[in-house]
C-alpha positions as CSV (number, residue, x, y, z in Angstrom):
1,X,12.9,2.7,-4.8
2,X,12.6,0.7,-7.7
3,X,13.6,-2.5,-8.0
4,X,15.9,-2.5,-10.9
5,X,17.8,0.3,-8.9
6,X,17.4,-2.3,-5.7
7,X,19.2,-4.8,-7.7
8,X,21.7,-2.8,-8.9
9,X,22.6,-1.1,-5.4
10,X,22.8,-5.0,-4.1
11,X,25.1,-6.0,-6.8
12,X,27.4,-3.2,-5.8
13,X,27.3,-4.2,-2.0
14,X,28.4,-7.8,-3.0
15,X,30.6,-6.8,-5.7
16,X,32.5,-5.1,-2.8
17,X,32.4,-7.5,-0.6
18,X,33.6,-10.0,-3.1
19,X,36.4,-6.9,-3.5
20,X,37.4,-7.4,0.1
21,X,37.5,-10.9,0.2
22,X,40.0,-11.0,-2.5
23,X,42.3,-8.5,-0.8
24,X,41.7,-10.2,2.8
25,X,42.8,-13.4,0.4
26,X,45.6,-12.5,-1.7
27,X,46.4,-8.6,-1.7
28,X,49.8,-8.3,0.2
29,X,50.6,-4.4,-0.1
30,X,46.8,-3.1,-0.5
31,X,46.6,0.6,0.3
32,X,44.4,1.6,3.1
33,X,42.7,4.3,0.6
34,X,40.9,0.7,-1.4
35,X,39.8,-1.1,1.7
36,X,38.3,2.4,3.4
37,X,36.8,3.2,-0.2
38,X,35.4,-0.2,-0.5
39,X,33.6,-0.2,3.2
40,X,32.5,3.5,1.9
41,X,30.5,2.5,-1.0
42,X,29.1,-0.9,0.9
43,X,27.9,1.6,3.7
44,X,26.3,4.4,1.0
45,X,24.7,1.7,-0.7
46,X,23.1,0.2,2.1
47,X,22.0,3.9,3.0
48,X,20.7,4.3,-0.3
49,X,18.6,1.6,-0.1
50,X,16.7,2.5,3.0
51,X,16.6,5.8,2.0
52,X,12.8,5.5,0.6
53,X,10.9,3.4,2.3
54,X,11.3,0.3,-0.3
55,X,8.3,-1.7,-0.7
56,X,9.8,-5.5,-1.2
57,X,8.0,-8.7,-1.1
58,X,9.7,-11.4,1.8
59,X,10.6,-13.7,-1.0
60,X,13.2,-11.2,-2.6
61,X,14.6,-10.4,0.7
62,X,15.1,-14.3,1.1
63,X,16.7,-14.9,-2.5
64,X,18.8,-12.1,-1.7
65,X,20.4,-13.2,1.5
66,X,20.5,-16.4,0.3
67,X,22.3,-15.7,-3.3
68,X,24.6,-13.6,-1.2
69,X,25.5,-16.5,1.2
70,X,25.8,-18.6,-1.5
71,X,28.0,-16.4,-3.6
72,X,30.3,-15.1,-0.4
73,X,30.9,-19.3,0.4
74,X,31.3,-20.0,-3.2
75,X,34.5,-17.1,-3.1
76,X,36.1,-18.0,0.5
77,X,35.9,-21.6,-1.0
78,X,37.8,-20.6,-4.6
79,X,40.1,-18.4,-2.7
80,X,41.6,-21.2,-0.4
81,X,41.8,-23.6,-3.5
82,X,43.6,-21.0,-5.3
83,X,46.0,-20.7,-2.7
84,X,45.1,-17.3,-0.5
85,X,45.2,-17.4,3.3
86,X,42.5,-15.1,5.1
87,X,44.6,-12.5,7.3
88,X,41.3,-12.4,9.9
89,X,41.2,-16.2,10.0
90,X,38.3,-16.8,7.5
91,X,38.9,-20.5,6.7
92,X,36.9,-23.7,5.8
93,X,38.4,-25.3,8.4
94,X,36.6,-23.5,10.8
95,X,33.6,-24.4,12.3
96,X,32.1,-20.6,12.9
97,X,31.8,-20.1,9.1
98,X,30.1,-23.5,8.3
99,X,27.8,-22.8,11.3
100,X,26.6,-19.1,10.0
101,X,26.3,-20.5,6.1
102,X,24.1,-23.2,7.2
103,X,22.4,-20.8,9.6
104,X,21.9,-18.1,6.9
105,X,20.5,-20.7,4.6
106,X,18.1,-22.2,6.6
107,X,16.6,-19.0,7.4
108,X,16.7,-17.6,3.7
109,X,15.0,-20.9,2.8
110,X,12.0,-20.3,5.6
111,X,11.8,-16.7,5.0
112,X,11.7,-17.7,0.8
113,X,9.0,-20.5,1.4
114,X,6.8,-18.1,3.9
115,X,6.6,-15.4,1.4
């Protein structure tokens, strides 16, 4: 696959996860049909992906994860200053979620520098 199609099926998956977030966050009355269709498209574009055998250096695999991390952290931490409160418990407060972003980072960051 090529990698401008890579990047664009990637943006999708965290464009729906960001999606999700949001209604985990704030949405009060979502119907089921937008969370279902949501998980839908982040499971076909995951499929898409592996589909062809994609040729993809370490290093983009590494910035990916770790603009993803970065990105999902940055939104849990907007949503809670803006108010929202995480129906399945995502929270700052926690110390599950600070242990997997720091885990995810570090091992972007070695994956990144081994590449």
């Amino acid at each position: 696959m090529k990698k401008t199609a890579g990047i664009i099926l990637e943006s999708i998956y965290l464009l729906c996860f960001a999606g999700l977030l949001y209604i985990d966050f704030f949405a009060h009355e979502t119907p089921k049909w937008a969370v279902t269709t949501l998980f839908g498209i982040i499971i076909v574009s995951i499929q898409l992906s592996y589909i062809p055998k994609r040729e993809e250096s370490a290093k983009r695999t590494g910035i990916f994860s770790l603009v993803t991390t970065v990105v999902l952290f940055l939104l849990v931490l907007g949503f809670e200053m803006g108010g929202g409160v995480s129906k399945v418990g995502i929270t700052l407060h926690h110390p599950i979620v600070w242990t997997l972003v720091i885990f995810s980072v570090w091992m972007s960051v070695r994956k990144i520098r081994t590449a």
